[in-house]
C-alpha positions in Angstrom: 0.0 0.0 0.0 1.4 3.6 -0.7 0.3 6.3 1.7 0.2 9.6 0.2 2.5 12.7 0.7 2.2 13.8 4.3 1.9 10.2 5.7 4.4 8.8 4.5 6.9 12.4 5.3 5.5 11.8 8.9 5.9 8.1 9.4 9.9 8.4 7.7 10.2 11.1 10.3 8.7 9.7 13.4 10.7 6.3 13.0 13.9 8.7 12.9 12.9 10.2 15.6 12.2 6.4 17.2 15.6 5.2 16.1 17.9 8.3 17.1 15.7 11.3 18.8 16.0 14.5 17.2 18.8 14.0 14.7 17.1 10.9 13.4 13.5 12.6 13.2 15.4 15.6 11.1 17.7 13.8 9.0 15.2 11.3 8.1 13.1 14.0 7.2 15.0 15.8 4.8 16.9 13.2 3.3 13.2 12.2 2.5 12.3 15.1 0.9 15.7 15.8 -0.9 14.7 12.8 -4.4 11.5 14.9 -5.0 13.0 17.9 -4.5 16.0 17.5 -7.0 13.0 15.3 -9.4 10.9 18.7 -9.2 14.2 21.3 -9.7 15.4 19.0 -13.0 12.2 18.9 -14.4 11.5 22.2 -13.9 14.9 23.1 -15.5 13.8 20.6 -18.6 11.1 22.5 -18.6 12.4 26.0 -18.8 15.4 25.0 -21.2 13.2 23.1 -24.0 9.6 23.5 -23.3 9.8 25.0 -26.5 10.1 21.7 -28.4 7.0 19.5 -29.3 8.7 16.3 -28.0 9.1 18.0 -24.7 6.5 20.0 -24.3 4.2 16.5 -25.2 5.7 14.6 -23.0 4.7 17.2 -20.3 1.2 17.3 -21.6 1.3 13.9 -21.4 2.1 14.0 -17.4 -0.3 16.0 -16.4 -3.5 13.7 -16.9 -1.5 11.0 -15.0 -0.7 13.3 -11.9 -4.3 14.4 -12.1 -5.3 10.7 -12.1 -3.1 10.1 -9.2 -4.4 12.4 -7.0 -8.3 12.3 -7.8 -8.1 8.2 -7.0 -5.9 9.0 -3.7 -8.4 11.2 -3.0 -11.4 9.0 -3.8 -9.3 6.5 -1.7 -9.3 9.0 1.3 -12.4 10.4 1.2 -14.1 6.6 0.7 -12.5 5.7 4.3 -13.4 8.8 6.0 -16.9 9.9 4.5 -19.3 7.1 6.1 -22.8 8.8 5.4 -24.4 10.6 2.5 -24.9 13.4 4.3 -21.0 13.8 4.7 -20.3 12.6 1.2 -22.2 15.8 0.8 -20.9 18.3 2.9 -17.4 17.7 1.4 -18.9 17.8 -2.5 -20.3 21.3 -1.2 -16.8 22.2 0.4 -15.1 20.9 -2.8 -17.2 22.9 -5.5 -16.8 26.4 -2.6 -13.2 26.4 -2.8 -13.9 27.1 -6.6 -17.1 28.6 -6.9 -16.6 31.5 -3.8 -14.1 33.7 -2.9 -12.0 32.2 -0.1 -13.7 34.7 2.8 -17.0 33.1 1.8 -15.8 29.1 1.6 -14.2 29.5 5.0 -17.5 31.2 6.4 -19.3 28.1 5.0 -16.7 25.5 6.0 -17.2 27.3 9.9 -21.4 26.7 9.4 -21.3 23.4 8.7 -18.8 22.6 11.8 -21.0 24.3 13.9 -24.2 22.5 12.2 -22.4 19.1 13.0 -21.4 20.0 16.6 -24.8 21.8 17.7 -27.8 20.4 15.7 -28.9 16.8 16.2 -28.9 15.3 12.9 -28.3 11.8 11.3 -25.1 12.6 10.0 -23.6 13.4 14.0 -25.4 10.6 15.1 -23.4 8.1 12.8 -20.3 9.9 13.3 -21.0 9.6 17.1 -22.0 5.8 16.6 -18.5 5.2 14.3 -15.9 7.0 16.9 -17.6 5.0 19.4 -17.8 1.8 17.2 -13.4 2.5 16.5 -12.8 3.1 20.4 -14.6 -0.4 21.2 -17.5 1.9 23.3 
């Protein structure tokens, strides 16, 4: 199984930081981001030196439908584990078509109203997640 980005950064780091305290945690966590880092400045460089050419400039068309592929099925992945009812399936389609369709004062006043209508008002959606945290705990 591959976890994505920020799991995977964390769990290099934390078994550093198992192995030899601080210095592991920090050297494992930069010598993990170093490959993607000199990956992103070469292609970028490619990029700027002969982005010009078709082949070149094809071949980074042709990389952007598989990174978008990538992400949208981790995210499916993610959001399939995490999103147990239809009522939170659609809270986070209504989150996911704000970020685009408001200005970024507006989403964030929307993402606050439906954390409050999840905390405060008794509705089918808290009930599950109540029922599921308890389920996980062994309540």
């Amino acid at each position: 199984m591959l976890l994505p980005g920020p799991e995977a950064q964390q769990l290099a780091t934390y078994i550093g930081w198992l192995m030899h305290r601080t210095w592991g945690g920090v050297i494992a966590g930069v010598l993990f981001v170093l490959p993607s880092l000199f990956i992103l400045i070469a292609l970028s460089w490619v990029y700027i030196a002969y982005g010009e050419m078709l082949v070149v400039a094809g071949i980074f068309y042709g990389i952007k439908p598989a990174v978008t592929a990538i992400v949208v099925h981790a995210a499916h992945r993610m959001g399939s584990r995490a999103l147990k009812s239809n009522v939170l399936w659609a809270i986070a389609t209504a989150s996911f078509v704000a970020i685009f369709a408001l200005p970024a004062v507006s989403s964030y006043r929307v993402g606050r109203s439906c954390n409050w209508l999840l905390r405060w008002a008794p509705c089918s959606a808290q009930i599950q997640c109540w029922q599921y945290s308890n389920l996980k705990r062994g309540m």
